[in-house]
C-alpha positions as CSV (number, residue, x, y, z in Angstrom):
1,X,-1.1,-27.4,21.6
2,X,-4.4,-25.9,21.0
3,X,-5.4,-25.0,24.7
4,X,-3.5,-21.5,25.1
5,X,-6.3,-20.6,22.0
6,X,-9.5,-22.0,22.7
7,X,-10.5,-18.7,24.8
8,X,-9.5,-16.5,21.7
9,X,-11.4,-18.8,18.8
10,X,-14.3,-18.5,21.4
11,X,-14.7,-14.9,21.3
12,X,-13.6,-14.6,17.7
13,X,-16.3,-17.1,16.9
14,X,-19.1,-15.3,19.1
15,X,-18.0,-11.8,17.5
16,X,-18.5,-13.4,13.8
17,X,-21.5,-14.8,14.8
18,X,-22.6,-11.0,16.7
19,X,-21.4,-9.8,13.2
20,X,-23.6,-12.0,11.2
21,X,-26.4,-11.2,13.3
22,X,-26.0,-7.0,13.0
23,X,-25.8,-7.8,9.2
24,X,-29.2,-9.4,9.1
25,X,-30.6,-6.5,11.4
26,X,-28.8,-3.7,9.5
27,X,-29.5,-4.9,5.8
28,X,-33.3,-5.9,6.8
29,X,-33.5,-2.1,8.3
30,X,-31.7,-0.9,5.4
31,X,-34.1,-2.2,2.6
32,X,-37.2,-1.9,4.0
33,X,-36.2,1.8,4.9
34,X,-35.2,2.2,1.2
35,X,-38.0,0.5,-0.1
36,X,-40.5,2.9,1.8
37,X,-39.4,5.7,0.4
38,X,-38.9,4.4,-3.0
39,X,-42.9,3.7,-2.8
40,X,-43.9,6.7,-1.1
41,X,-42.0,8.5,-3.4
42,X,-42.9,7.2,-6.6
43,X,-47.0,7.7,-4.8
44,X,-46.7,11.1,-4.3
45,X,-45.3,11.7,-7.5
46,X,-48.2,10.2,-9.6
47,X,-50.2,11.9,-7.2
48,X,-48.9,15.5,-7.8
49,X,-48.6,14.3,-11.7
50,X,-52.3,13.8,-12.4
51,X,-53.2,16.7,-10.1
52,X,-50.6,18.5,-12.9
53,X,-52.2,16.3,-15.5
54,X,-55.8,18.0,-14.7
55,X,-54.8,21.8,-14.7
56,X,-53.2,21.3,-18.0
57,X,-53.9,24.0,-20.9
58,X,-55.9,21.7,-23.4
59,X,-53.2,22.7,-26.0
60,X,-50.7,20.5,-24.2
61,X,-53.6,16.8,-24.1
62,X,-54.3,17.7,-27.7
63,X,-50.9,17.5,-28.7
64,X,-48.8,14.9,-26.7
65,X,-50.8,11.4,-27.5
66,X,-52.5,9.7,-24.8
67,X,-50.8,6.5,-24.5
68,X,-47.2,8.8,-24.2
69,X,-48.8,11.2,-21.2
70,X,-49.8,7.6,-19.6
71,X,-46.4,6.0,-20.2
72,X,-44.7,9.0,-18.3
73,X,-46.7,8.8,-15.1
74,X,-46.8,4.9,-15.3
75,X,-43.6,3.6,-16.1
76,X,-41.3,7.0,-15.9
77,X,-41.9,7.8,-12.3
78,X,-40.3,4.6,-12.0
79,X,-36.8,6.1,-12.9
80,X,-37.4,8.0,-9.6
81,X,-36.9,4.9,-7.9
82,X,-33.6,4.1,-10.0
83,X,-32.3,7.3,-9.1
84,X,-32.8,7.4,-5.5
85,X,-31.1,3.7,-5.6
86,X,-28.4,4.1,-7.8
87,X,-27.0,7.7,-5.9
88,X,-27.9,5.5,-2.9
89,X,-25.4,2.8,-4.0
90,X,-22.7,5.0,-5.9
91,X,-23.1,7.5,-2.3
92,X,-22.7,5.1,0.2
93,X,-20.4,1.7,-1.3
94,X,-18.2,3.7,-3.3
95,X,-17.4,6.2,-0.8
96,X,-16.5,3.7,1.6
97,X,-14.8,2.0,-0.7
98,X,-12.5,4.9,-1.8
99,X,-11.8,6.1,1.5
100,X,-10.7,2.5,2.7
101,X,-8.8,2.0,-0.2
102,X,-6.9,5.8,0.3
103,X,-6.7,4.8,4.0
104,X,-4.3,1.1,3.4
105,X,-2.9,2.5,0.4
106,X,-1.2,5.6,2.8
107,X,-0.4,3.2,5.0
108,X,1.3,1.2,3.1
109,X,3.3,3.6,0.9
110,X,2.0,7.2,0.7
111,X,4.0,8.2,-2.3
112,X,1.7,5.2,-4.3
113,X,-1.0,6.2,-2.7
114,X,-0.2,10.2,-4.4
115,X,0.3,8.7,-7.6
116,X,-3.1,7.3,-8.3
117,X,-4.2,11.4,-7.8
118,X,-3.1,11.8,-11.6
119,X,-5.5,9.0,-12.7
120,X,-9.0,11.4,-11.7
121,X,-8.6,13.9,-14.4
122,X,-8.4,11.4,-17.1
123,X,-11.7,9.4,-15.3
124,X,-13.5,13.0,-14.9
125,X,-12.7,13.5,-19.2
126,X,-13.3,10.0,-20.3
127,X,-17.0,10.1,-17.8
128,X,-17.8,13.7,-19.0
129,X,-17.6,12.1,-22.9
130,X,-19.3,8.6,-22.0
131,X,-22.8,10.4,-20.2
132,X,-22.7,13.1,-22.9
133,X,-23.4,10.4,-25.6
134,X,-25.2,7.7,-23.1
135,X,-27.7,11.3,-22.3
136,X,-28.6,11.7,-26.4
137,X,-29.4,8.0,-26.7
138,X,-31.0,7.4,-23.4
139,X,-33.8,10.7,-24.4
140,X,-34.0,8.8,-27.6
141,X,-34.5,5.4,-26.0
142,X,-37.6,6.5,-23.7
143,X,-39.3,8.5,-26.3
144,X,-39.2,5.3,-28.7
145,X,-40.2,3.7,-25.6
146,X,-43.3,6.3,-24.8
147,X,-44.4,6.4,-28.8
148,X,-44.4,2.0,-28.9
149,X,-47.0,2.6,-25.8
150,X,-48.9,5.6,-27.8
151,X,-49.1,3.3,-31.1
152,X,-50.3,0.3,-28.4
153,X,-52.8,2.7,-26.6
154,X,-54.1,3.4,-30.4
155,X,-54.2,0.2,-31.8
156,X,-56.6,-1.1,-28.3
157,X,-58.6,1.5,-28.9
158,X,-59.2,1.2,-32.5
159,X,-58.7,-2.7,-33.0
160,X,-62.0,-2.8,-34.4
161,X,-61.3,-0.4,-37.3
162,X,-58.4,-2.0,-38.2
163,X,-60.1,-5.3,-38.3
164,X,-63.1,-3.9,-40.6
165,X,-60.7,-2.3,-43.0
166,X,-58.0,-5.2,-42.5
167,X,-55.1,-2.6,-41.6
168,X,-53.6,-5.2,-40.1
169,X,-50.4,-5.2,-42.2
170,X,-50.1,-1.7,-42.3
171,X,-50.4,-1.6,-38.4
172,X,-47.7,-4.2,-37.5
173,X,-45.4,-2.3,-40.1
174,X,-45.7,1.1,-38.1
175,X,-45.3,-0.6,-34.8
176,X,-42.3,-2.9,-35.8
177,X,-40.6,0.2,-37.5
178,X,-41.1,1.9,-34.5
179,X,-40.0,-1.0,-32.8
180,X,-36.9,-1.5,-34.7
181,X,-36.1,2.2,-33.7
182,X,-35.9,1.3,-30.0
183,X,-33.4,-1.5,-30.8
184,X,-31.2,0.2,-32.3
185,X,-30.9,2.9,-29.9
186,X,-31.2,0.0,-27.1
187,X,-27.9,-1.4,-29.3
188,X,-25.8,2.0,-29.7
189,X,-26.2,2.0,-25.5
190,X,-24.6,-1.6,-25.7
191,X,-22.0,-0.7,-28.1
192,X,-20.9,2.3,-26.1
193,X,-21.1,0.3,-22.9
194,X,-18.8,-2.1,-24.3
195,X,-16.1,0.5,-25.9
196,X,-15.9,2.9,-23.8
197,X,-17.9,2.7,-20.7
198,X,-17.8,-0.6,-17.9
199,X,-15.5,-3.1,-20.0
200,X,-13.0,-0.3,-20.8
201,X,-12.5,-0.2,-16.9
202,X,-12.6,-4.2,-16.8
203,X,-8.9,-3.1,-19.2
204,X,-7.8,-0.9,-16.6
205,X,-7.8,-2.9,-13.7
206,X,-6.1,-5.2,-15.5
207,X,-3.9,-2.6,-16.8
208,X,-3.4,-1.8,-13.1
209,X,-2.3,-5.3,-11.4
210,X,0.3,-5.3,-14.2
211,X,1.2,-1.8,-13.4
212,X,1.8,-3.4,-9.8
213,X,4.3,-6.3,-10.9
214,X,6.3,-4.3,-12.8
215,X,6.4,-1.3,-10.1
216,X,7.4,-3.9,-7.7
217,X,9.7,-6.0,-10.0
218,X,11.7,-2.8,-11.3
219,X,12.6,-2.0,-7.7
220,X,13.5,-6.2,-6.8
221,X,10.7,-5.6,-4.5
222,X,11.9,-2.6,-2.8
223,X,10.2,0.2,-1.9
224,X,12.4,3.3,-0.3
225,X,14.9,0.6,1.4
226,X,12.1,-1.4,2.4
227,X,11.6,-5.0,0.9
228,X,8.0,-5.6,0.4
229,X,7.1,-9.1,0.3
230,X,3.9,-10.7,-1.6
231,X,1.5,-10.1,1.2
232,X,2.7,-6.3,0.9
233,X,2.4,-6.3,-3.1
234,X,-1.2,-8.4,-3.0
235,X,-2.1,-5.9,-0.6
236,X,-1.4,-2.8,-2.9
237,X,-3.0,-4.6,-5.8
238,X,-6.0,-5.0,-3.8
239,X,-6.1,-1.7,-2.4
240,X,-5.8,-0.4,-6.2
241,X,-8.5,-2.8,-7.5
242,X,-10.8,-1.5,-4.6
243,X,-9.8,2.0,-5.9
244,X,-10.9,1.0,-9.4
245,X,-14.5,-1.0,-8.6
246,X,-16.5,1.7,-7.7
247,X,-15.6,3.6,-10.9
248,X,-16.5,0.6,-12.2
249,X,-19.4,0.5,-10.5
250,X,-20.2,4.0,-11.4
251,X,-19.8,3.6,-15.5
252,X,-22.3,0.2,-15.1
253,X,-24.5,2.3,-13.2
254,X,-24.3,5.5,-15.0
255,X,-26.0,3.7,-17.4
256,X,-29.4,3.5,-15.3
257,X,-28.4,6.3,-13.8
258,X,-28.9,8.7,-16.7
259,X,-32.1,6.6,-18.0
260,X,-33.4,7.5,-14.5
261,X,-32.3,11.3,-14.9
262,X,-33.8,11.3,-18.2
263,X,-37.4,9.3,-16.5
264,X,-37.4,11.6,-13.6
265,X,-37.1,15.0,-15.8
266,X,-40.2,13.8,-18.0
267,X,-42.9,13.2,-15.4
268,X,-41.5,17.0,-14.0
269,X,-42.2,17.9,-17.1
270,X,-45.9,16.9,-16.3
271,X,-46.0,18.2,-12.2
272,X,-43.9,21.5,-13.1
273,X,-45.3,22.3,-16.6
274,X,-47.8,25.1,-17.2
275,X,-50.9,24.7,-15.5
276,X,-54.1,26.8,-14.9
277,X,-54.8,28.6,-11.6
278,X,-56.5,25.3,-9.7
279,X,-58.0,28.0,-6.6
280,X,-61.8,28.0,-6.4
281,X,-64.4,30.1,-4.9
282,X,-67.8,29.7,-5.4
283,X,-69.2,32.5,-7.6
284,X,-72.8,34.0,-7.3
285,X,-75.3,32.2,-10.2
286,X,-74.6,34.1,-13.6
287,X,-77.6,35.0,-15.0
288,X,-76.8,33.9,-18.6
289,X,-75.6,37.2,-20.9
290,X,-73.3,36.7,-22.6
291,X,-71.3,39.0,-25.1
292,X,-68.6,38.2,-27.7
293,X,-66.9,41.7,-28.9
294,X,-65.2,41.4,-31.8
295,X,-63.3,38.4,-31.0
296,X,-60.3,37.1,-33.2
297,X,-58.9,34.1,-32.4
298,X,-55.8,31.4,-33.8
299,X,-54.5,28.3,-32.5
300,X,-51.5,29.2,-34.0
301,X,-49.9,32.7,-34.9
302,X,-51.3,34.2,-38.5
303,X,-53.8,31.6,-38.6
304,X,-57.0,32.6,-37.2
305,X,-60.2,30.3,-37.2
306,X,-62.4,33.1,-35.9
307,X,-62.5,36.8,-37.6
308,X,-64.5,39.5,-35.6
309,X,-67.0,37.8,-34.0
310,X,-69.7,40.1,-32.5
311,X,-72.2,38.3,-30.6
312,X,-74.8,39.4,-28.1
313,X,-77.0,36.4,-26.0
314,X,-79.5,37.0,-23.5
315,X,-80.1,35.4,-20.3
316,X,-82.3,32.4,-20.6
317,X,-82.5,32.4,-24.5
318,X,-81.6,29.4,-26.7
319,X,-78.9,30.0,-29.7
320,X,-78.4,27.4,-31.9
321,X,-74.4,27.2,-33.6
322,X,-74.7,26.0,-37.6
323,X,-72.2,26.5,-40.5
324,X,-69.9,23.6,-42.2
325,X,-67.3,21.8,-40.6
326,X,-64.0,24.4,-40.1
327,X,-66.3,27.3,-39.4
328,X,-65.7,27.8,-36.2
329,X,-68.6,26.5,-34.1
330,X,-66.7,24.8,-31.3
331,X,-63.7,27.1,-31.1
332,X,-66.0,29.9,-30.4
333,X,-67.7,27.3,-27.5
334,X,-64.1,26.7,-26.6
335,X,-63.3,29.7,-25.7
336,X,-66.4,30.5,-24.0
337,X,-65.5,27.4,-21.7
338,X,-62.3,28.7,-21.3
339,X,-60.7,25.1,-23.1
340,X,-58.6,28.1,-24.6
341,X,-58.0,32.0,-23.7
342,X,-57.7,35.0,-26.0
343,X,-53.9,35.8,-26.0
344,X,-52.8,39.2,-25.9
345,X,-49.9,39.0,-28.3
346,X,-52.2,37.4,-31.4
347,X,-55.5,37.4,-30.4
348,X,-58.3,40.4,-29.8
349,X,-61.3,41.4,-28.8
350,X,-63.1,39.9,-25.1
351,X,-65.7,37.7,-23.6
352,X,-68.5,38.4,-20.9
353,X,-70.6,37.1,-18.6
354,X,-73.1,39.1,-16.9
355,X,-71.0,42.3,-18.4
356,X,-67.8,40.3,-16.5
357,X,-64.8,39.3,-18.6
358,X,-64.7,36.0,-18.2
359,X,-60.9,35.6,-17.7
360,X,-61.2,37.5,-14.6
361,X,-61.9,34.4,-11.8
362,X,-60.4,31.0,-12.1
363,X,-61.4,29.1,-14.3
364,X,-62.7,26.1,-11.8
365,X,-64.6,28.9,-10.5
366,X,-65.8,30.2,-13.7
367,X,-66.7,26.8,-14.8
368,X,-69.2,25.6,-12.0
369,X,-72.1,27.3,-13.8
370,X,-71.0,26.1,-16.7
371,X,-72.6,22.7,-18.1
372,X,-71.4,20.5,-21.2
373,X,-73.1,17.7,-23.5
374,X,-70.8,16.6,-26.0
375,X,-71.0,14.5,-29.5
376,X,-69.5,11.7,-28.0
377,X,-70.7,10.9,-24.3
378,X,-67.9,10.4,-22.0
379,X,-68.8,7.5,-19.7
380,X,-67.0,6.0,-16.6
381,X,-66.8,2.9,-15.3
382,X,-69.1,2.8,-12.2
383,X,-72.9,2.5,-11.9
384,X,-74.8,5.1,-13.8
385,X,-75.9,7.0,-10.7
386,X,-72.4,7.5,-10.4
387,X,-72.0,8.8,-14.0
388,X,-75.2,11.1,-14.0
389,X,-73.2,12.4,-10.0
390,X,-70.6,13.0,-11.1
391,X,-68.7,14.9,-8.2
392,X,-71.9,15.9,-6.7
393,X,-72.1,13.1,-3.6
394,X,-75.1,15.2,-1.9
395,X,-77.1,13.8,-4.8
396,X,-79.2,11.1,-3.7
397,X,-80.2,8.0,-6.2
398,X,-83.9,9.4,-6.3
399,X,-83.0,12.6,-7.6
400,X,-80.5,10.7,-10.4
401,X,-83.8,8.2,-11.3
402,X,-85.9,11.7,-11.2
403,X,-83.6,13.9,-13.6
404,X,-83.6,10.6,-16.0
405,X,-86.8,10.2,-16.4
406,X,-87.5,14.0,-16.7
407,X,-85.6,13.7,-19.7
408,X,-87.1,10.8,-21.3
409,X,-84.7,7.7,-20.3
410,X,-87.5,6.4,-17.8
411,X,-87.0,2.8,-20.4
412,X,-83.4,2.9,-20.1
413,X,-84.0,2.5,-16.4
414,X,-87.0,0.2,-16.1
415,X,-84.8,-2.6,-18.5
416,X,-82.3,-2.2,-16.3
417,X,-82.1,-5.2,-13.5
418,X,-80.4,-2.8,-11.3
419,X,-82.0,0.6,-12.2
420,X,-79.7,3.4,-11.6
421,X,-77.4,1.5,-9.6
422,X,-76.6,-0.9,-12.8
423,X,-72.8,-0.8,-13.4
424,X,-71.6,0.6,-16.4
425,X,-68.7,-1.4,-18.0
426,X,-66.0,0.9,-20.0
427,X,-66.2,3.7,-22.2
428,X,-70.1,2.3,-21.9
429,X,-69.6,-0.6,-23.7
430,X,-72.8,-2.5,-22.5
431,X,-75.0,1.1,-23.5
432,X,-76.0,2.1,-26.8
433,X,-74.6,5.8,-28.1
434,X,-78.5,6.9,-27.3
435,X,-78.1,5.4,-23.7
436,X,-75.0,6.8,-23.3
437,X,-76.3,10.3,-24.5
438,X,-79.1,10.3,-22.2
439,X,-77.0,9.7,-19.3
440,X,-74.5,12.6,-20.2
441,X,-77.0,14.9,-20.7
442,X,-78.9,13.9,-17.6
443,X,-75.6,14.6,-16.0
444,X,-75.7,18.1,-17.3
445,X,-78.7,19.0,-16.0
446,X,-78.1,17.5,-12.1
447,X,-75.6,20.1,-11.9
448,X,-77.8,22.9,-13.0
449,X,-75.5,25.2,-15.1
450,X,-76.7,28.4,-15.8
451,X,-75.5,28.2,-19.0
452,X,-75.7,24.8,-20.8
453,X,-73.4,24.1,-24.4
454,X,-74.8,21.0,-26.2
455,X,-71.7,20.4,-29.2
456,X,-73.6,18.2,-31.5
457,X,-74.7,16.1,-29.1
458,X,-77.4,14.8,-30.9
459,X,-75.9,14.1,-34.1
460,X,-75.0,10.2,-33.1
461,X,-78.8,9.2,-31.8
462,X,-81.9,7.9,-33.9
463,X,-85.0,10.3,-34.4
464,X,-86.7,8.8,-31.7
465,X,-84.1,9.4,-28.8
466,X,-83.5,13.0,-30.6
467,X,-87.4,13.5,-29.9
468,X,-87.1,12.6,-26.4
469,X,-84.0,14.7,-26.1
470,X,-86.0,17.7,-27.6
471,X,-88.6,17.2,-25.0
472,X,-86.6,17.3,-22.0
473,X,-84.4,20.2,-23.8
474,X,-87.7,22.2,-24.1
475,X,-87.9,21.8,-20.4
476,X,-84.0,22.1,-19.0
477,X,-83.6,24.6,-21.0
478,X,-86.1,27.0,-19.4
479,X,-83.8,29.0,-16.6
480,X,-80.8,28.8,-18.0
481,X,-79.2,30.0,-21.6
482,X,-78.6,27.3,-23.4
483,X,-76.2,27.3,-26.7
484,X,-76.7,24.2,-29.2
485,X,-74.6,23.5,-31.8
486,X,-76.1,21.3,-34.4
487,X,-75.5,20.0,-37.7
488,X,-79.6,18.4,-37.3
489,X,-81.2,22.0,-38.0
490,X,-84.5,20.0,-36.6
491,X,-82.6,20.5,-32.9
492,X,-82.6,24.3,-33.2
493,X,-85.6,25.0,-35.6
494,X,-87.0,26.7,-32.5
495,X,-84.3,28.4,-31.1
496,X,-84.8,32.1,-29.8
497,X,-81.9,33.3,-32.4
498,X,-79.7,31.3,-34.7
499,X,-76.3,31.9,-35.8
500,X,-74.8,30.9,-39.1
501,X,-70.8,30.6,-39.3
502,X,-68.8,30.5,-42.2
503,X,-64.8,30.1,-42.3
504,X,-64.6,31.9,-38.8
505,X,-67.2,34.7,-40.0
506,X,-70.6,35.1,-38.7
507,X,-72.6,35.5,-41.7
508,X,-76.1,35.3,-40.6
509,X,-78.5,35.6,-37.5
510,X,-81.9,35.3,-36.3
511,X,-85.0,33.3,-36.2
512,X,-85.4,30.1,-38.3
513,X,-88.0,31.8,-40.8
514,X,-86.2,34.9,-41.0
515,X,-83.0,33.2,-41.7
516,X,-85.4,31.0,-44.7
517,X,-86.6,33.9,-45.6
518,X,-82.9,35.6,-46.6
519,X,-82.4,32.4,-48.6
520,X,-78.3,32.6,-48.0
521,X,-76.6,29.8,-46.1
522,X,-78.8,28.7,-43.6
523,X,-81.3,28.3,-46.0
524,X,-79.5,25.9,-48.6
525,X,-77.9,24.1,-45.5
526,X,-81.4,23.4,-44.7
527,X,-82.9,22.6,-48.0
528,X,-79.8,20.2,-48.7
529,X,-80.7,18.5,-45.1
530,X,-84.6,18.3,-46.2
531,X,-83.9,17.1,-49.7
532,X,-81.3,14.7,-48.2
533,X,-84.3,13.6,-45.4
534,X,-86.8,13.2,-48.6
535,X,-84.0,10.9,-50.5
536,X,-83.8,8.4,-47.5
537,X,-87.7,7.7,-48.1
């Protein structure tokens, strides 16, 4: 009885088993292809994003926390990823699956098949409605999401203050309110979800198979003259419910589908967003003059923090910056390292170089003979040749041990097991603020700017590091113009010219003695600073 088939059930077998086989081939091909470009994508887009990230204007780091800029290149070039898979899927299975659907369905009974033409309209409303309320919550899911990992970034970061002034309480209030905030934006997207987005459609095919008996039961299971029988009637249910799945498919999806539109836009907020020209040609050495004519500047429109500055600096002289905080010592430094430009709609007045505006080149090719020291040293993880490098590779370990010890961090060195080649744990933790100054400043001067800015940068050492600091300073200095600004008036007492701020005005200028001798604000600044000195003892 079963002869006449073995033949048949032979190949049939063999072409399951040849199917089987492709599958395995196809869906291992498949994956690992999607899978490469998922990764090479989300690379190059963290690449491009902290290229992006480096040319921003310093008005966009000061104002978006840092913990939020990380989150977005971290976590939201992720939703890169989810978008490239879930068009893949939506692309792909439920094409196929509508058009093999449409094809049985025609087959079967073309006048059905028209009928289920009337049904896209009402999915095209109901989908326009669902992503225009699932859009407003997901952008207020992954900002709660991005401000949770800003408040995390600050709490690691400052876990030590809050344990000396035990804001503890207060700190686990902010982040569980801002917690609570994600929920229940995490619980509207559930909600909606569940009224009107993947179980509504769960209703509708329901809806449908019942549409089906009683289609087929109101005509006694005819069709035109043609009795259908159950295969016929399972068939058209199936062909329906096939119709239905991928919008299905599409409302569960649309779900991470708009999280990943919402993801993709904010790290192209970073790689498309306003960045400073990044070209560079090397420049010919400045020789240090530089003028500020009558320069008005504001952060923000009918609020500005410098009035008419008029400033005139020689090459190779040393000014020293003093006046109370809010006077406008380090905007005027900011602008002079190009951290900000004058804007033509609310600022005035210009800065030169060498009697060269400075907002004529670049600014990485304004910048290379430009040198920094700040208040608080900025140290990398790495060894401390590395640190005092910085960028220059030509720059051999001798020369870092020689610029060190020029500047009086020869102990810092010998204590060290590893000399210069000792690494340096984060932030500097394993250096004291002294250490850490010395190697900044040494870092400075292995790049030999023509013009060096030292902001305050010796307000956080003891008097015996600011001594050897003064020493080396007396040397580096020679050269190159050299701009300090100091709240110590001890730093600048011999300064070629000093320069007194107050509330964005320059009140005063000259020599240290002249400037005692006027007995106006540099004078009682000083007096307070000796008296103060005096006190201590």
């Amino acid at each position: 009885f079963y002869h006449p088939f073995v033949d048949e059930l032979v190949v049939l077998i063999a072409l399951l088993f040849a199917r089987f086989i492709l599958q395995i081939v196809f869906t291992y091909i498949q994956r690992i292809t999607t899978s490469l470009i998922n990764v090479n994508m989300v690379r190059d887009a963290r690449k491009d994003a902290v290229k992006a990230l480096q040319r921003m204007p310093m008005s966009y780091l000061e104002t978006e926390p840092a913990g939020k800029v990380a989150n977005r290149i971290i976590s939201d070039v992720g939703g890169m990823m989810n978008l490239f898979s879930t068009i893949m899927n939506l692309l792909v299975n439920a094409t196929l699956s509508v058009v093999f659907a449409y094809i049985g369905m025609f087959y079967l009974n073309p006048q059905l098949a028209l009928l289920t033409f009337v049904v896209f309209p009402i999915v095209y409303i109901w989908l326009r409605l669902f992503i225009k309320k699932l859009n407003t919550i997901a952008v207020k899911v992954n900002e709660q999401n991005s401000m949770i990992t800003a408040q995390l970034n600050e709490i690691i970061n400052g876990i030590n203050i809050l344990q000396i002034f035990n804001f503890n309480k207060q700190t686990e209030d902010k982040f569980n309110e801002l917690s609570g905030e994600f929920m229940k934006e995490k619980l509207k997207e559930t909600k909606l979800h569940l009224s009107i987005g993947w179980n509504m459609i769960r209703l509708v095919g329901a809806l449908v198979t019942a549409f089906i008996v009683l289609y087929f039961g109101y005509n006694n299971l005819t069709v035109m003259g043609f009795v259908a029988t159950a295969g016929i009637i399972y068939a058209y249910n199936d062909y329906l419910t096939r119709l239905i799945e991928p919008v299905g498919v599409l409302f569960r999806e649309i779900g991470n589908l708009q999280h990943a539109l919402v993801k993709t836009e904010r790290i192209f907020k970073i790689i498309d967003g306003e960045q400073e020209d990044g070209s560079f040609t090397l420049l010919p050495r400045y020789t240090g003059a530089i003028a500020f004519d009558n320069v008005w500047f504001s952060y923000t429109k009918g609020n500005p923090v410098l009035k008419g500055i008029n400033l005139e600096i020689n090459p190779g002289q040393m000014v020293g910056l003093v006046g109370h905080t809010g006077s406008g010592k380090s905007s005027l430094m900011s602008l002079l390292l190009r951290f900000y430009d004058l804007k033509p709609d609310i600022d005035m007045g210009s800065i030169t170089i060498d009697g060269v505006d400075i907002s004529t080149h670049p600014k990485r090719s304004y910048r290379k003979h430009l040198g920094i020291i700040l208040q608080d040293p900025v140290i990398f993880k790495g060894t401390i040749a590395d640190n005092v490098r910085f960028g220059e590779k030509e720059v051999s370990d001798e020369r870092v041990e020689e610029v060190l010890r020029l500047i009086g961090a020869g102990k810092l060195i010998d204590k060290l097991p590893e000399g210069v080649k000792q690494i340096v744990t984060r932030g500097g933790g394993n250096l004291s603020v002294g250490e850490k100054q010395l190697i900044s400043f040494a870092r400075a001067v292995i790049h030999d700017p023509a013009i060096l800015v030292m902001d305050e940068a010796t307000a956080n050492i003891d008097t015996e590091t600011e001594t050897m600091i003064q020493a080396a300073l007396d040397k580096v200095k020679k050269g190159r113009t050299t701009i300090v600004i100091a709240h110590r008036l001890s730093t600048i007492k011999h300064a070629d010219k000093i320069v007194v701020l107050e509330n964005g005005i320059k009140v005063e200028e000259g020599k240290h003695t002249e400037l005692l001798k006027n007995n106006k604000v540099y004078a009682n600044i000083y007096r307070s600073q000796i008296k103060t000195s005096q006190d201590a003892f």
